[in-house]
C-alpha positions in Angstrom: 24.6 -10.0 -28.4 21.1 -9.8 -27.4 22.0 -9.8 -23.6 24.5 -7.5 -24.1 22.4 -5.3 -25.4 19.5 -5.6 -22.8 22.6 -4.8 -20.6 23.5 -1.7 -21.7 20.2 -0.1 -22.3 19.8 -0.9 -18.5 23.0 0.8 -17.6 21.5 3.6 -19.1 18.5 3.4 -17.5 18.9 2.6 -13.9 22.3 4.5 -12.9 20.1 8.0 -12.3 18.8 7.4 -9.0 20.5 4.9 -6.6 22.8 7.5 -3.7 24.9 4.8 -2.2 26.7 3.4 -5.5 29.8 5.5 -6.3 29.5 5.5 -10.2 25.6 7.0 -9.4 23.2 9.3 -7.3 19.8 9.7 -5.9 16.6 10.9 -6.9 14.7 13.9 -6.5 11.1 15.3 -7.7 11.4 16.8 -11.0 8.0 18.6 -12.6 6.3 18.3 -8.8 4.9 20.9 -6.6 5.3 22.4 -3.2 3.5 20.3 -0.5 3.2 20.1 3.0 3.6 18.0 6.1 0.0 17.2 7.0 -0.6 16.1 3.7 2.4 14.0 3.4 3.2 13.1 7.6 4.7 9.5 6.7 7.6 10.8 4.9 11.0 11.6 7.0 14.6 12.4 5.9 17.9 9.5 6.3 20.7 11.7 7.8 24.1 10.6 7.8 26.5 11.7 10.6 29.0 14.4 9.0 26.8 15.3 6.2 24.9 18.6 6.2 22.3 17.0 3.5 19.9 14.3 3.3 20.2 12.1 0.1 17.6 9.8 1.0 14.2 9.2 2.5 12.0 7.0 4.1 8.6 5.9 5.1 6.8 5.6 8.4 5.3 2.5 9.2 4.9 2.5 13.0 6.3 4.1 15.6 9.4 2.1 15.5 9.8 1.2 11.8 10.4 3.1 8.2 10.4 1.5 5.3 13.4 3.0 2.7 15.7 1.6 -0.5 18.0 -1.0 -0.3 20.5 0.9 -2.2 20.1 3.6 0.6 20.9 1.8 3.3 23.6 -1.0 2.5 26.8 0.9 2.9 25.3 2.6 6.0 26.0 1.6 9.8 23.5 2.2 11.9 25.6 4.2 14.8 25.5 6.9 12.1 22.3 7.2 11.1 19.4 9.3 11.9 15.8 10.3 10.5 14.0 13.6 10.7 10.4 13.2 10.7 7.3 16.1 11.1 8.5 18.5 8.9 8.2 19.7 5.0 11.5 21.7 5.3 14.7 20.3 3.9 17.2 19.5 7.0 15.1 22.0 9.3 12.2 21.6 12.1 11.1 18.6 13.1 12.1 16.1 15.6 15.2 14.0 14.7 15.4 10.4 15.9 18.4 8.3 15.5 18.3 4.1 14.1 19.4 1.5 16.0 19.2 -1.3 13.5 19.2 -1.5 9.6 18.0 -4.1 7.4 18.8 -4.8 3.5 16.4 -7.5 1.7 19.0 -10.2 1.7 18.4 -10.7 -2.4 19.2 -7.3 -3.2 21.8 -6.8 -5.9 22.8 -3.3 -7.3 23.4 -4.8 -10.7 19.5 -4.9 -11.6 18.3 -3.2 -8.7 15.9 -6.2 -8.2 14.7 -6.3 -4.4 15.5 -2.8 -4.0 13.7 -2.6 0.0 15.4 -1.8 3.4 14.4 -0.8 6.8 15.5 1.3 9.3 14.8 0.4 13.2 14.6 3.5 15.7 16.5 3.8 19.0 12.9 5.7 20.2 9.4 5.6 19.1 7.9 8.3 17.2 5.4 10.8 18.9 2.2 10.3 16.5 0.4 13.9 15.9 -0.9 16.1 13.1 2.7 16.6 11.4 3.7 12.3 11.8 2.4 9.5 10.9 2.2 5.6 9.7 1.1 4.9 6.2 -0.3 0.8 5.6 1.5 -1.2 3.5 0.0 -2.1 -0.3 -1.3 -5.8 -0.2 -1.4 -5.7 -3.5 -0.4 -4.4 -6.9 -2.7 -1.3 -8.1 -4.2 -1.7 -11.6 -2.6 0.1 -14.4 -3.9 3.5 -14.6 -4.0 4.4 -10.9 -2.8 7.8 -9.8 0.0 7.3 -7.3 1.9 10.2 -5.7 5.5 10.5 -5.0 7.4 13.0 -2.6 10.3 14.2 -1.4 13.2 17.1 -1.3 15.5 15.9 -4.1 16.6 18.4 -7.3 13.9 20.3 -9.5 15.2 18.8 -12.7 18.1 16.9 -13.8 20.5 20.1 -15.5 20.5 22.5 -12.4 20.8 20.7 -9.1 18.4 22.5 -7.6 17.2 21.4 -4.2 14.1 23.0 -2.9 13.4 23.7 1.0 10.1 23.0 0.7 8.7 19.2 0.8 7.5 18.4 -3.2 5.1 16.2 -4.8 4.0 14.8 -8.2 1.3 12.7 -9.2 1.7 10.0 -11.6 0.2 6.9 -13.0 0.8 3.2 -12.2 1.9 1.9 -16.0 2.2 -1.8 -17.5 4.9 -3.9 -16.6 5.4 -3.6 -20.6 6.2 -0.2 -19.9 8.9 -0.9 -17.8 12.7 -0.9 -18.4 14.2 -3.6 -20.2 14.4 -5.4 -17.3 12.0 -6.1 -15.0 11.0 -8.3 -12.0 8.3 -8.9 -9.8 9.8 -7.0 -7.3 9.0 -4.1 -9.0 6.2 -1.5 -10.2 6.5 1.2 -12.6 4.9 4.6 -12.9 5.4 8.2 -15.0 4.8 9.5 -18.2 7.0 8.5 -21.0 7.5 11.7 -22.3 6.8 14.2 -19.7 9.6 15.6 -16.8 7.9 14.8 -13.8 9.1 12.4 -11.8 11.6 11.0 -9.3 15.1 12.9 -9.4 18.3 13.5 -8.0 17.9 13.2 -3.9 14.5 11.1 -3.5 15.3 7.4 -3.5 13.8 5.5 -0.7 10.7 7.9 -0.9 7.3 6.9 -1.2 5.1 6.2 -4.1 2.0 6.4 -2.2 -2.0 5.8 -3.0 -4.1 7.9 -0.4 -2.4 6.5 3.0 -1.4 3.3 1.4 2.3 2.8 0.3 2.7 0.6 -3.0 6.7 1.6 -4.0 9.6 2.8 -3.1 11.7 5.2 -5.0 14.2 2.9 -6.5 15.6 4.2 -10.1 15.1 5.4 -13.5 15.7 8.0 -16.3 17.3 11.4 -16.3 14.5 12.8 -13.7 11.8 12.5 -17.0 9.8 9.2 -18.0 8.9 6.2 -16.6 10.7 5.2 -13.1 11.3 2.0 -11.1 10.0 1.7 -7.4 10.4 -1.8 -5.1 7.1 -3.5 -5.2 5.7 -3.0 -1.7 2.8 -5.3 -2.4 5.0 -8.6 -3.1 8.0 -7.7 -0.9 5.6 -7.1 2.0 6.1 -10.5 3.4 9.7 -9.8 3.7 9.0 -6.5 5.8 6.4 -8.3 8.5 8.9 -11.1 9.1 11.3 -8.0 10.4 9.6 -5.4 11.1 7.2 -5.7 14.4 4.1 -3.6 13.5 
């Protein structure tokens, strides 16, 4: 009864954010504000041939590499898939670079979300200028308390839908793993308030949870687009993304 329980208030939980899982949907900023490229030049949109909308984002981590969620990527092909980088507009500006390889942690499961991490390989390097590029890679875990920020174009709060054009941002705290949904693994790091509506919504999974120009999670799930939210542990899965990625 007691793991049936745990169960079900995960259900709850997790099933906001992930795009890729039919019976759920992505994240977007909730409670942020408007921000721009050349404060935020690591983040790009994941475009999928067909669609006139991104539902997912990414990071930057060479010329070559971006780091994104595992639940964005693993019903993808790579053939279809492109990024738009250098811009704070929603499907507009830019430059837009199409993959040529994508990666899924092999551990990942969509029943826990645990090992939430992908990458996406381009076909072309990444021009590096004022509007694009690289953030490091976390080589550890930030102490409770820091103030991380999180990006991206997803809906303004969970009722409306709302997707801005403009690039948003909120910044939020890193909290105890006590403080975390009923389950939890290493993989992961939590951050929010538990009563406030800023956070991660509808649209931003795969975005970046970012400390200055250092990236310690990656947009992975959560509540109704208020609370606490779940990112993949960039620290401890770091290991993982060097034995892939080239950088």
């Amino acid at each position: 009864m007691i793991c049936v329980l745990i169960f079900a208030a995960f259900v709850s939980f997790a099933l906001a954010f992930p795009y890729q899982q039919p019976e759920s949907d992505s994240t977007r900023i909730s409670g942020g504000s408007n921000a721009t490229i050349k404060e935020i030049p690591y983040i790009a949109q994941i475009n999928v041939d067909g669609s006139k909308t991104s539902d997912c984002d990414a990071s930057i981590i060479s010329s070559l590499w971006l780091v994104s969620a595992a639940h964005c990527l693993i019903r993808m092909r790579a053939a279809n898939v492109s990024i738009r980088a250098g811009t704070d507009q929603f499907m507009r500006g830019g430059v837009v670079i199409r993959a040529s390889n994508l990666y899924v942690h092999p551990s990942y499961t969509n029943i826990t979300q645990d090992y939430d991490i992908g990458l996406i390989k381009l076909a072309s390097p990444i021009t590096f200028g004022p509007n694009i590029s690289a953030i490091s890679l976390a080589e550890r875990k930030p102490a409770v308390g820091t103030s991380a920020l999180v990006s991206g174009w997803g809906d303004l709060d969970s009722t409306s839908e709302t997707i801005p054009t403009q690039l948003q941002k909120v910044t939020l705290p890193v909290v105890s793993d006590l403080q975390c949904p009923p389950v939890y693994t290493p993989r992961m790091i939590c951050a929010g308030y538990r009563n406030r509506s800023q956070s991660p919504c509808y649209g931003d999974s795969g975005g970046p949870l970012a400390v200055r120009n250092t990236l310690i999670g990656v947009v992975s799930h959560g509540g109704a687009c208020a609370g606490i939210s779940v990112y993949a542990n960039v620290a401890n899965l770091r290991k993982w993304i060097l034995s892939i990625a080239s950088i």
